[in-house]
Biotite code that builds the C-alpha atoms (Angstrom):
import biotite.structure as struc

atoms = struc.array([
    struc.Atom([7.044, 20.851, 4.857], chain_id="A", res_id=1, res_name="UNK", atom_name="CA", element="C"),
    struc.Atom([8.128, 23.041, 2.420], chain_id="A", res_id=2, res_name="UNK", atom_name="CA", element="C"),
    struc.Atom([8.057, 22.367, -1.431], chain_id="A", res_id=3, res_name="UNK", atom_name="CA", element="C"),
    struc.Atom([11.810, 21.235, -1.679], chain_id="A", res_id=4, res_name="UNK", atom_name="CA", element="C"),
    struc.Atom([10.659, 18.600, 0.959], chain_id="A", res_id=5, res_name="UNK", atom_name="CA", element="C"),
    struc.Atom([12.179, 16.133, -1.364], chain_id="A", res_id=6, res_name="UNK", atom_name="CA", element="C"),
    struc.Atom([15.274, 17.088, -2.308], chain_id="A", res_id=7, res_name="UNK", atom_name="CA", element="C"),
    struc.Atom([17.013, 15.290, 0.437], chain_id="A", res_id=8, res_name="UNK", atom_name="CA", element="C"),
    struc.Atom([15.578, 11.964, -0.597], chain_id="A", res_id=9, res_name="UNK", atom_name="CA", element="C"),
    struc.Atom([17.978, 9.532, -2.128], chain_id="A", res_id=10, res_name="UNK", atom_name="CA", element="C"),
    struc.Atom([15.612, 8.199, -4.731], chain_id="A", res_id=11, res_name="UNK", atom_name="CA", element="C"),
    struc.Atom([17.106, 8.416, -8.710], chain_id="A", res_id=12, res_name="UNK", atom_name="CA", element="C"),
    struc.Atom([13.450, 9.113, -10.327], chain_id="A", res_id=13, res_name="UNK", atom_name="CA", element="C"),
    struc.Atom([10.816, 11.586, -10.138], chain_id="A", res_id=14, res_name="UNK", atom_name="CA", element="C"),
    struc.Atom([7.202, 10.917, -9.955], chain_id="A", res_id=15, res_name="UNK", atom_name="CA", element="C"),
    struc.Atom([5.689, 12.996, -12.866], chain_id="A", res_id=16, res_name="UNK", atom_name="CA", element="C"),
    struc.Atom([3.310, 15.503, -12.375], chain_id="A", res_id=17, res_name="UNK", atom_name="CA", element="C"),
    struc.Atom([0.508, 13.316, -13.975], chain_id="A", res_id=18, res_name="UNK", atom_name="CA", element="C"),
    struc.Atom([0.183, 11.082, -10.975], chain_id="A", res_id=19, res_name="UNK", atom_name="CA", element="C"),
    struc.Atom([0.096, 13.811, -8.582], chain_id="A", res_id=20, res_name="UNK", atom_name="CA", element="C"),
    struc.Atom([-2.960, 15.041, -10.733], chain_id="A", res_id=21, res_name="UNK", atom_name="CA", element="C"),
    struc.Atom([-4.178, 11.976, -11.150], chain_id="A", res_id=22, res_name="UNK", atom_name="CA", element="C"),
    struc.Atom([-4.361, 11.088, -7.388], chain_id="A", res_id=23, res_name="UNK", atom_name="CA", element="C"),
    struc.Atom([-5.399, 14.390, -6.736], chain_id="A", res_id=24, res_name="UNK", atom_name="CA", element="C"),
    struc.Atom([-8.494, 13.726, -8.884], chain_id="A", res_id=25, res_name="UNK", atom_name="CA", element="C"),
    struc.Atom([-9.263, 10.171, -7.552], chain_id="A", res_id=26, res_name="UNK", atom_name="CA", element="C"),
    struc.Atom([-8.670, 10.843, -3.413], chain_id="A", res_id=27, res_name="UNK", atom_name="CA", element="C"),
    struc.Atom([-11.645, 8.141, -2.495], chain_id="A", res_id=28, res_name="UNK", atom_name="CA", element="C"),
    struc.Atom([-8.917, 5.742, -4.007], chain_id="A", res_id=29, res_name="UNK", atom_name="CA", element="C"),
    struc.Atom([-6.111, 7.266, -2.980], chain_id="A", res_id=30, res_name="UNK", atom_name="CA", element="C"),
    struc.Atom([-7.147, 7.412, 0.669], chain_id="A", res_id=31, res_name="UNK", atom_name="CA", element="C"),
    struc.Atom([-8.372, 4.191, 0.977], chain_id="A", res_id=32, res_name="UNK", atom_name="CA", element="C"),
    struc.Atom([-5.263, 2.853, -0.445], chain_id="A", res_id=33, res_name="UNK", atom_name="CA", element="C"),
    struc.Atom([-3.549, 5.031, 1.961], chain_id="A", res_id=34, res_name="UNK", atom_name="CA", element="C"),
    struc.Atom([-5.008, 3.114, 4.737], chain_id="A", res_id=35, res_name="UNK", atom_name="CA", element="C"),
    struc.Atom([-3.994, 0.095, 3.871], chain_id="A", res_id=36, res_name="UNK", atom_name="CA", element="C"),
    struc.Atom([-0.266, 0.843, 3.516], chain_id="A", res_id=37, res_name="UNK", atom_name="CA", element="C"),
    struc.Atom([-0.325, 2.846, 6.808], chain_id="A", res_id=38, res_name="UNK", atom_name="CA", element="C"),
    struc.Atom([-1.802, -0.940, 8.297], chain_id="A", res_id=39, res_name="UNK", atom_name="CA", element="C"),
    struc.Atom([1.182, -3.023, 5.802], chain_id="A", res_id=40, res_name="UNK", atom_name="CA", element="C"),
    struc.Atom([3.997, -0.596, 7.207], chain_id="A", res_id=41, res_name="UNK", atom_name="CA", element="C"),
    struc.Atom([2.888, -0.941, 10.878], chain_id="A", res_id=42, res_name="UNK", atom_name="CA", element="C"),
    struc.Atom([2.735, -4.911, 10.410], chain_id="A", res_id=43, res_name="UNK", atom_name="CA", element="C"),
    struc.Atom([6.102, -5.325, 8.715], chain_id="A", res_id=44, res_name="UNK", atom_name="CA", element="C"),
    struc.Atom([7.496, -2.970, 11.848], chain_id="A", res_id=45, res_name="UNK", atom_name="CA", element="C"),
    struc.Atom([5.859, -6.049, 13.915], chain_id="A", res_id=46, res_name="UNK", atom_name="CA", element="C"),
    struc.Atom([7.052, -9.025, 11.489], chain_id="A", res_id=47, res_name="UNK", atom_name="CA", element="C"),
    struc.Atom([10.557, -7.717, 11.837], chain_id="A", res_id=48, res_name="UNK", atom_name="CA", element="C"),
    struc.Atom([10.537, -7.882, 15.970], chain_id="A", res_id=49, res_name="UNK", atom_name="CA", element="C"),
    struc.Atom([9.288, -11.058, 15.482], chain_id="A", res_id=50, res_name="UNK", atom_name="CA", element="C"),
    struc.Atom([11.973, -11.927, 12.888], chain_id="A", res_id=51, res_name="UNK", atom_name="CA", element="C"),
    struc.Atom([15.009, -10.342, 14.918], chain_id="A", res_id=52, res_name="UNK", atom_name="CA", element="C"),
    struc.Atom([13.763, -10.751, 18.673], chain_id="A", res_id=53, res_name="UNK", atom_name="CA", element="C"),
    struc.Atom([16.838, -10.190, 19.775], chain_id="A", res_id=54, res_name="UNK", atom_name="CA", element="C"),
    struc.Atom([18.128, -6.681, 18.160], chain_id="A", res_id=55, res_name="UNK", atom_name="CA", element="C"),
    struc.Atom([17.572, -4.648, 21.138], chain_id="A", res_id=56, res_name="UNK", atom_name="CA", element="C"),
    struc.Atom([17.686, -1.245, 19.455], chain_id="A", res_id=57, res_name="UNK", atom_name="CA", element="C"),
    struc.Atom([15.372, -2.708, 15.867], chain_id="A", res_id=58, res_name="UNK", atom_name="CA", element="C"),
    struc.Atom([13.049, -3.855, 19.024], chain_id="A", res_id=59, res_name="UNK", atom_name="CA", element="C"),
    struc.Atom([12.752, 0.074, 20.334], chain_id="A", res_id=60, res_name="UNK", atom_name="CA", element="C"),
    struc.Atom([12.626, 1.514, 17.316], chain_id="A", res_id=61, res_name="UNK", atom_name="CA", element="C"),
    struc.Atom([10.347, -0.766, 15.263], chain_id="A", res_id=62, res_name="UNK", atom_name="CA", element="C"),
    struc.Atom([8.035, -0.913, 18.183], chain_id="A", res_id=63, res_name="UNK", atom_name="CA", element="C"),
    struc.Atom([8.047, 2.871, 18.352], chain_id="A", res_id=64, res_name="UNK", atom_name="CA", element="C"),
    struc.Atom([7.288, 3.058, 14.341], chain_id="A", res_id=65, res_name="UNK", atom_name="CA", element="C"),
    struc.Atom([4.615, 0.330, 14.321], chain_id="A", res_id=66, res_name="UNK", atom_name="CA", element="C"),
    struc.Atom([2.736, 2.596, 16.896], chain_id="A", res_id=67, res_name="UNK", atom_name="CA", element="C"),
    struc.Atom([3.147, 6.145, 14.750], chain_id="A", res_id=68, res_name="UNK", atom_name="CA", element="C"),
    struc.Atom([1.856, 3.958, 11.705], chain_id="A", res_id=69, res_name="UNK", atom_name="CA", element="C"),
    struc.Atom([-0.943, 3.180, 13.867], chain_id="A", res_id=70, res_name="UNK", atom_name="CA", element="C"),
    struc.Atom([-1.916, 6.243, 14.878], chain_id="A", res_id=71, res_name="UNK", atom_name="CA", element="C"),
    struc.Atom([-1.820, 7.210, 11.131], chain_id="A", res_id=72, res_name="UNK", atom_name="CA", element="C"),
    struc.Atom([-4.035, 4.540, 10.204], chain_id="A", res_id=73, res_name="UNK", atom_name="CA", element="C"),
    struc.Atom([-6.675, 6.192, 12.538], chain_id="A", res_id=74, res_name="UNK", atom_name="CA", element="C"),
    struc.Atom([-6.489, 9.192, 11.097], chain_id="A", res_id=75, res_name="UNK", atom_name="CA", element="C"),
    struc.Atom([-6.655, 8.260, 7.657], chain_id="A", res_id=76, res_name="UNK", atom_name="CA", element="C"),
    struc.Atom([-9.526, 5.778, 8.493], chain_id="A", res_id=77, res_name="UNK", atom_name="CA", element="C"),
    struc.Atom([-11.250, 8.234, 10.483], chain_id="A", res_id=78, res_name="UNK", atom_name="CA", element="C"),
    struc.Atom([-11.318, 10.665, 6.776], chain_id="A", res_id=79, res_name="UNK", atom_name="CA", element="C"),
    struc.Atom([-12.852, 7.141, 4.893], chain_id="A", res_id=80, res_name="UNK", atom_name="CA", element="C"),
    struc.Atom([-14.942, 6.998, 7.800], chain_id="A", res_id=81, res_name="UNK", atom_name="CA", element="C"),
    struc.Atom([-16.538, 10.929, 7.715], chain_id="A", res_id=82, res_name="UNK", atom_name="CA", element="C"),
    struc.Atom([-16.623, 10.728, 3.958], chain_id="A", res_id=83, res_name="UNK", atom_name="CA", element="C"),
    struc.Atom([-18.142, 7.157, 3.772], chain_id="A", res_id=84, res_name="UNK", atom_name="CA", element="C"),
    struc.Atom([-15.355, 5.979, 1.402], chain_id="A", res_id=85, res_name="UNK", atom_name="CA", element="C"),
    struc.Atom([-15.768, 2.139, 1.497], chain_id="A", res_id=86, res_name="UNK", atom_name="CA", element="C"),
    struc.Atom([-12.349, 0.309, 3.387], chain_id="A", res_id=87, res_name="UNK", atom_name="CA", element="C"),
    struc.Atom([-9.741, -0.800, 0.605], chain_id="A", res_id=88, res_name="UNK", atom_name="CA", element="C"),
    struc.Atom([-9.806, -4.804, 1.250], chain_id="A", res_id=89, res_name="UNK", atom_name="CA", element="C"),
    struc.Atom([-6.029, -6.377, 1.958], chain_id="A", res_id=90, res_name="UNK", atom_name="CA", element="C"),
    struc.Atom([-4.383, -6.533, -1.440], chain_id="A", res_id=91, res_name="UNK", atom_name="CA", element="C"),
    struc.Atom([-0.942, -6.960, -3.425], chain_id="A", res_id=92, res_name="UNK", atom_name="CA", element="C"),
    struc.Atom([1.026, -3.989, -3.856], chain_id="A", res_id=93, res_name="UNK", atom_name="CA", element="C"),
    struc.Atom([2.725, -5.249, -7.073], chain_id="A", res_id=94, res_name="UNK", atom_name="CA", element="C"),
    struc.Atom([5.615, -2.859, -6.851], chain_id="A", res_id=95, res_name="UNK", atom_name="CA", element="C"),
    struc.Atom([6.037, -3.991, -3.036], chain_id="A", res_id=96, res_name="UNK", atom_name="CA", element="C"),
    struc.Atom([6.233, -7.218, -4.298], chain_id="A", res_id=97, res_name="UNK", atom_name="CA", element="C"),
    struc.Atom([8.808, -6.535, -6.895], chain_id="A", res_id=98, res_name="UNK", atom_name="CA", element="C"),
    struc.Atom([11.093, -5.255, -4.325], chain_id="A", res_id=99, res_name="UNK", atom_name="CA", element="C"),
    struc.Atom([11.033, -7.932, -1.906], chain_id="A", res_id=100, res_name="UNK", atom_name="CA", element="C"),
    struc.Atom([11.311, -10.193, -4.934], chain_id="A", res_id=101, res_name="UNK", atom_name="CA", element="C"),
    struc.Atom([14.775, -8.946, -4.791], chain_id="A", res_id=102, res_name="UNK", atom_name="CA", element="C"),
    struc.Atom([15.912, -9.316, -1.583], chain_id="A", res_id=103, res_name="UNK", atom_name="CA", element="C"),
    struc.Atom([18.304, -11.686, -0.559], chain_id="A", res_id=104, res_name="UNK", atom_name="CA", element="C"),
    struc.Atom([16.689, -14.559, 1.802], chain_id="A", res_id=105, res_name="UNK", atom_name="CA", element="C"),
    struc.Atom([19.446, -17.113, 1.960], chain_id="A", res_id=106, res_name="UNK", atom_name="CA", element="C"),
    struc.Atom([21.744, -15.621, 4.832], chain_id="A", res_id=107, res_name="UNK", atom_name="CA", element="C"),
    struc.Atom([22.238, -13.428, 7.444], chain_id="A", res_id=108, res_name="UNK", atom_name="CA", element="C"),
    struc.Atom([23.274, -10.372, 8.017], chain_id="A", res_id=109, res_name="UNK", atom_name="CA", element="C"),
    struc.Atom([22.291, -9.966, 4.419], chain_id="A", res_id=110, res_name="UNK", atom_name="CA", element="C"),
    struc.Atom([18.642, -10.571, 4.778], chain_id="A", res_id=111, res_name="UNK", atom_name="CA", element="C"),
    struc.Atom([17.622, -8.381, 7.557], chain_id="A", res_id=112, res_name="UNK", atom_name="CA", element="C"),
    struc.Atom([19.929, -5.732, 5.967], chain_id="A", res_id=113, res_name="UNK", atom_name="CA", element="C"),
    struc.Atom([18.015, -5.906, 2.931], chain_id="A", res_id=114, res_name="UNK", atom_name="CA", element="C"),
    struc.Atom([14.538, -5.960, 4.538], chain_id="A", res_id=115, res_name="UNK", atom_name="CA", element="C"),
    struc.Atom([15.638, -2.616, 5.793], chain_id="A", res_id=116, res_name="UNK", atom_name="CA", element="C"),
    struc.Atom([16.604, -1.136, 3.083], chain_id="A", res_id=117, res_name="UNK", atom_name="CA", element="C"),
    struc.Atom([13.382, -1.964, 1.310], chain_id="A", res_id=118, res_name="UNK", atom_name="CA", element="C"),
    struc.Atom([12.186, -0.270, 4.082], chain_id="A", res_id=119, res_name="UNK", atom_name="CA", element="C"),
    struc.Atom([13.798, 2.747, 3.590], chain_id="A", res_id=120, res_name="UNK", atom_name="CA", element="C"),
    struc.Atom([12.671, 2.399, -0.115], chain_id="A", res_id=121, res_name="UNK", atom_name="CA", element="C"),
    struc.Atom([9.012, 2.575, 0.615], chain_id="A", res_id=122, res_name="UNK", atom_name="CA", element="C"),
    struc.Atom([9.036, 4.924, 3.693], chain_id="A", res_id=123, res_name="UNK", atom_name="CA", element="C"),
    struc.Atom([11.567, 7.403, 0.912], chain_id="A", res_id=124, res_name="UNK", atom_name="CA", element="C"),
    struc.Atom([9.088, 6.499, -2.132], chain_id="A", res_id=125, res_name="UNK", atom_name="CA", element="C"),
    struc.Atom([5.763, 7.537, -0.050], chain_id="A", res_id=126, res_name="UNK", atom_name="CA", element="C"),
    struc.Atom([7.108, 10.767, 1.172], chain_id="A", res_id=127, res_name="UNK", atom_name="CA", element="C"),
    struc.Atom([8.127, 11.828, -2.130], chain_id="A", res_id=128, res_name="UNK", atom_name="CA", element="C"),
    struc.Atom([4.737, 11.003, -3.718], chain_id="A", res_id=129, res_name="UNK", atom_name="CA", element="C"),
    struc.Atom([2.616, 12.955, -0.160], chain_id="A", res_id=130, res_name="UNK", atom_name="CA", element="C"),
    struc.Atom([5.056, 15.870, -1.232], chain_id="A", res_id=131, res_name="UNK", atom_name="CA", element="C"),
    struc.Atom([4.159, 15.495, -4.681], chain_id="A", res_id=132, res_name="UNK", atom_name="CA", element="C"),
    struc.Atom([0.366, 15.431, -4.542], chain_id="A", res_id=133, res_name="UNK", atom_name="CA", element="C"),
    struc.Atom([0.418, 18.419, -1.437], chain_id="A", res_id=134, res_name="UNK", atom_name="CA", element="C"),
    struc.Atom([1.655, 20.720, -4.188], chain_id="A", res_id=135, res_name="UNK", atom_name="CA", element="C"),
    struc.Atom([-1.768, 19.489, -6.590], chain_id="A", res_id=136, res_name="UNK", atom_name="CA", element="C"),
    struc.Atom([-4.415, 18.896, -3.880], chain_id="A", res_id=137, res_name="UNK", atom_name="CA", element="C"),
    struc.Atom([-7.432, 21.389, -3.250], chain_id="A", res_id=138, res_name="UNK", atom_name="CA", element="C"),
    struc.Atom([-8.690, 19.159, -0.195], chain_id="A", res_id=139, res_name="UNK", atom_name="CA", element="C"),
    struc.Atom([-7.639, 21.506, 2.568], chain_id="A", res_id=140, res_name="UNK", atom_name="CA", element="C"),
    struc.Atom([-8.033, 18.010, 5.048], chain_id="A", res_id=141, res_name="UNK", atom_name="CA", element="C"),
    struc.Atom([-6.010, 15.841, 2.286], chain_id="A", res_id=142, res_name="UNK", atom_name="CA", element="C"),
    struc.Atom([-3.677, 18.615, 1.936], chain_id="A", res_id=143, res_name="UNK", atom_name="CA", element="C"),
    struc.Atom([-3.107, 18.995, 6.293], chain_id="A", res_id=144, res_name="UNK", atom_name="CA", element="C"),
    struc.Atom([-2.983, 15.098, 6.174], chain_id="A", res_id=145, res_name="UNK", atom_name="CA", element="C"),
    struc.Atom([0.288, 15.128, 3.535], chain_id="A", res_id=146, res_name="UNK", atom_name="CA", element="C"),
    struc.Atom([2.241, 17.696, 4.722], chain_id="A", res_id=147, res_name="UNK", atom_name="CA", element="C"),
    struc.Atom([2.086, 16.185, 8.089], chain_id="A", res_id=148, res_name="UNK", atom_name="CA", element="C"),
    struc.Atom([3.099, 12.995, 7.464], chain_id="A", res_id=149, res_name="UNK", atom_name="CA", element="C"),
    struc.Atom([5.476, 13.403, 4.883], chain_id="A", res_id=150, res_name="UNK", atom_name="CA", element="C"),
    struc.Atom([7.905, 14.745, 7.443], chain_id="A", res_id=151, res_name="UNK", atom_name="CA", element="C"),
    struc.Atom([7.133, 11.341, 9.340], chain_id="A", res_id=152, res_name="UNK", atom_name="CA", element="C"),
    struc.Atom([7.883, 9.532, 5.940], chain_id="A", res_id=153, res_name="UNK", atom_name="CA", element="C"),
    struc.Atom([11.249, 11.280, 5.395], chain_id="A", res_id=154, res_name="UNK", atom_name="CA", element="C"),
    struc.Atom([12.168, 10.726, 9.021], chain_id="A", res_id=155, res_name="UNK", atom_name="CA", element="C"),
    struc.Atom([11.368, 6.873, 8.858], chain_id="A", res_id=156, res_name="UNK", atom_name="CA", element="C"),
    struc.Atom([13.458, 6.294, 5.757], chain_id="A", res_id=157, res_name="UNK", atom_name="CA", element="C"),
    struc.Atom([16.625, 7.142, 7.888], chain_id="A", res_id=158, res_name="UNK", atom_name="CA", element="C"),
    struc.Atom([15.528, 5.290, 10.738], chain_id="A", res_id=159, res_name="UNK", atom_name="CA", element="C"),
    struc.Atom([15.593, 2.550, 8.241], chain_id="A", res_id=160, res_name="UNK", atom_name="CA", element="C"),
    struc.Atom([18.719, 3.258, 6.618], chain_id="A", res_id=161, res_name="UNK", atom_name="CA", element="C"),
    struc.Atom([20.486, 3.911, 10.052], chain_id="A", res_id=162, res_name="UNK", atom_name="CA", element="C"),
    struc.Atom([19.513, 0.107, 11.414], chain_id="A", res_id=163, res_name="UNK", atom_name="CA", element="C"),
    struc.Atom([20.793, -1.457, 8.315], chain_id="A", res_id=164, res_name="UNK", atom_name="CA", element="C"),
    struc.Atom([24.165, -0.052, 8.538], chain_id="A", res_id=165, res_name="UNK", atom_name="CA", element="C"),
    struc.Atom([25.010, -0.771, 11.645], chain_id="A", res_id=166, res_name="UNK", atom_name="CA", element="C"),
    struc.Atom([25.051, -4.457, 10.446], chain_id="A", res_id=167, res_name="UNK", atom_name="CA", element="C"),
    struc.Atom([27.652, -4.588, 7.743], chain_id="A", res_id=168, res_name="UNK", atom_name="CA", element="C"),
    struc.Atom([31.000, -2.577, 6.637], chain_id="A", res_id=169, res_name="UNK", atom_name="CA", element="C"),
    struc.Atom([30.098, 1.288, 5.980], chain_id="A", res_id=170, res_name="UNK", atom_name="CA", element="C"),
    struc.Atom([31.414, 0.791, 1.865], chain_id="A", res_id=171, res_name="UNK", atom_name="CA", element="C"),
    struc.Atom([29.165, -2.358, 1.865], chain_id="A", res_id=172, res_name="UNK", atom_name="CA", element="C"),
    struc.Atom([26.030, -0.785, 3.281], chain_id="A", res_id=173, res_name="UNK", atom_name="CA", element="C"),
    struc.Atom([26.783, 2.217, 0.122], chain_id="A", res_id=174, res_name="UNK", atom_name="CA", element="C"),
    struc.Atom([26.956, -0.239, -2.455], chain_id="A", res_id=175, res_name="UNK", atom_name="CA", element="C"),
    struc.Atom([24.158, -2.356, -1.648], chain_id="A", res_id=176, res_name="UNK", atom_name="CA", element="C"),
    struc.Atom([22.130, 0.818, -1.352], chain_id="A", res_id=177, res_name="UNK", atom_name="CA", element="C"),
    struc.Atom([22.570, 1.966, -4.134], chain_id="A", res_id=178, res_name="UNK", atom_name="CA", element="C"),
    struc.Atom([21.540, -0.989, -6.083], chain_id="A", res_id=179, res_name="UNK", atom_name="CA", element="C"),
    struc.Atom([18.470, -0.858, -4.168], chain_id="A", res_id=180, res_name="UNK", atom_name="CA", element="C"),
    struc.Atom([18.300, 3.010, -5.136], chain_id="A", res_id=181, res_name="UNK", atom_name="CA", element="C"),
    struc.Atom([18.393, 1.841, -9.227], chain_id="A", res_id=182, res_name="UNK", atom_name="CA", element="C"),
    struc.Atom([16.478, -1.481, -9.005], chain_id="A", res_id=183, res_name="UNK", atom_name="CA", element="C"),
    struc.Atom([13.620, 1.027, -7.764], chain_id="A", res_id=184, res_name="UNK", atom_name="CA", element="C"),
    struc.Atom([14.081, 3.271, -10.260], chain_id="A", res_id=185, res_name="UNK", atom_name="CA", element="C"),
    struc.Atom([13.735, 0.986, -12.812], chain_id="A", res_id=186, res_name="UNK", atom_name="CA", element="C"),
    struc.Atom([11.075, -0.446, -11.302], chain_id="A", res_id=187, res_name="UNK", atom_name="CA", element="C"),
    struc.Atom([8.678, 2.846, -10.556], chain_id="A", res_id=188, res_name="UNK", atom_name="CA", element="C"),
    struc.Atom([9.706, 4.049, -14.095], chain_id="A", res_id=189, res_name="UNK", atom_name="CA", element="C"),
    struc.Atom([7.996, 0.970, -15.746], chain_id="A", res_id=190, res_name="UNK", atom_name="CA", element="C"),
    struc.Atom([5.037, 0.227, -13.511], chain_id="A", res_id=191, res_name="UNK", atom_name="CA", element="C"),
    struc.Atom([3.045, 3.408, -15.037], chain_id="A", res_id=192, res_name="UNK", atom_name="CA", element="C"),
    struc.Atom([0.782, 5.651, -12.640], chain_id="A", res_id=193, res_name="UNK", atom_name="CA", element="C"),
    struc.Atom([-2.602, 4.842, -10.827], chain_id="A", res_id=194, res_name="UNK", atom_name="CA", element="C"),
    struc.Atom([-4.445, 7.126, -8.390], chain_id="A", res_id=195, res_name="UNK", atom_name="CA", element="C"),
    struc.Atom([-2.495, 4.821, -5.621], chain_id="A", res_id=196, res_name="UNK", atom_name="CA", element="C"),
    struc.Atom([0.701, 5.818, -2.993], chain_id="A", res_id=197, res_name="UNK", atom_name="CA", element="C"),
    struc.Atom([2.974, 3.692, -4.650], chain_id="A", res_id=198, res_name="UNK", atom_name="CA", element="C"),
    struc.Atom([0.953, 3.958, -8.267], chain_id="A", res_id=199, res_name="UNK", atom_name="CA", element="C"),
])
């Protein structure tokens, strides 16, 4: 992954320098955080088989996913394990929760497209910030660990993206994306920076 790793993303706001730093200089909280969103992303891959049983190809492909966020989990647990970095507990992501605040619940196709595109949102957002602190981090193991899966990250946003427009009109699917695309803005702009993936 190269440093322009990010310019593809569709995301309208930059994570500042400061974080990167600022994670860089805080990694037992970083990577324990890190665990637990590897363990939320693989469990909303599961919730949304269970939600859309029926979607043949979201079966495949979220079944695929939810096993690659696995095997990330192990990996990242396996550095909080060598390191003794006590387990982050289960916990509120407060801008997670923002976003899904958002999303429309009342009908369908509109709900599962939006639980996608959240989806993309995060998967976009967390390879932006492993590309971000890669360029700051001295940790030769932290610094193999984000230019791996920051790849996987950029690669999972479109996997996202893809599912949720095959379920509605191509101008539609643009539209609604790119309120998504300025309600996170907005919303990573004004949540300030911790030593966390999503700050």
């Amino acid at each position: 992954m190269g440093m322009n790793a990010t310019d593809e993303l569709p995301l309208l706001w930059t994570t500042p320098r400061s974080w990167a730093e600022l994670a860089a200089g805080s990694l037992d909280v970083f990577l324990a955080d890190h665990a637990v969103c590897e363990q939320q992303a693989a469990l909303n891959a599961l919730s949304l088989i269970g939600q859309y049983p029926a979607d043949e190809e979201l079966v495949e492909r979220m079944s695929s996913l939810a096993a690659e966020e696995i095997a990330h989990l192990r990996r990242v647990a396996g550095i909080l394990r060598r390191r003794k970095i006590p387990p982050a507990g289960r916990r509120t992501n407060p801008w997670v929760r923002r976003l899904h605040d958002r999303m429309e619940t009342r009908r369908e196709p509109e709900r599962q497209v939006d639980r996608l595109l959240v989806g993309a949102l995060i998967e976009a957002r967390s390879c932006e910030r492993f590309t971000r602190l890669a360029e700051v981090v001295v940790d030769p193991e932290v610094g193999e660990l984000l230019r791996d899966l920051g790849p996987a990250e950029a690669r999972h946003w479109r996997l996202f993206y893809g599912l949720a427009a095959r379920l509605i009109p191509a101008g539609r699917i643009e539209a609604r994306w790119r309120e998504w695309l300025e309600v996170e803005r907005d919303l990573t702009a004004g949540l300030g920076i911790g030593p966390t993936v999503h700050g």
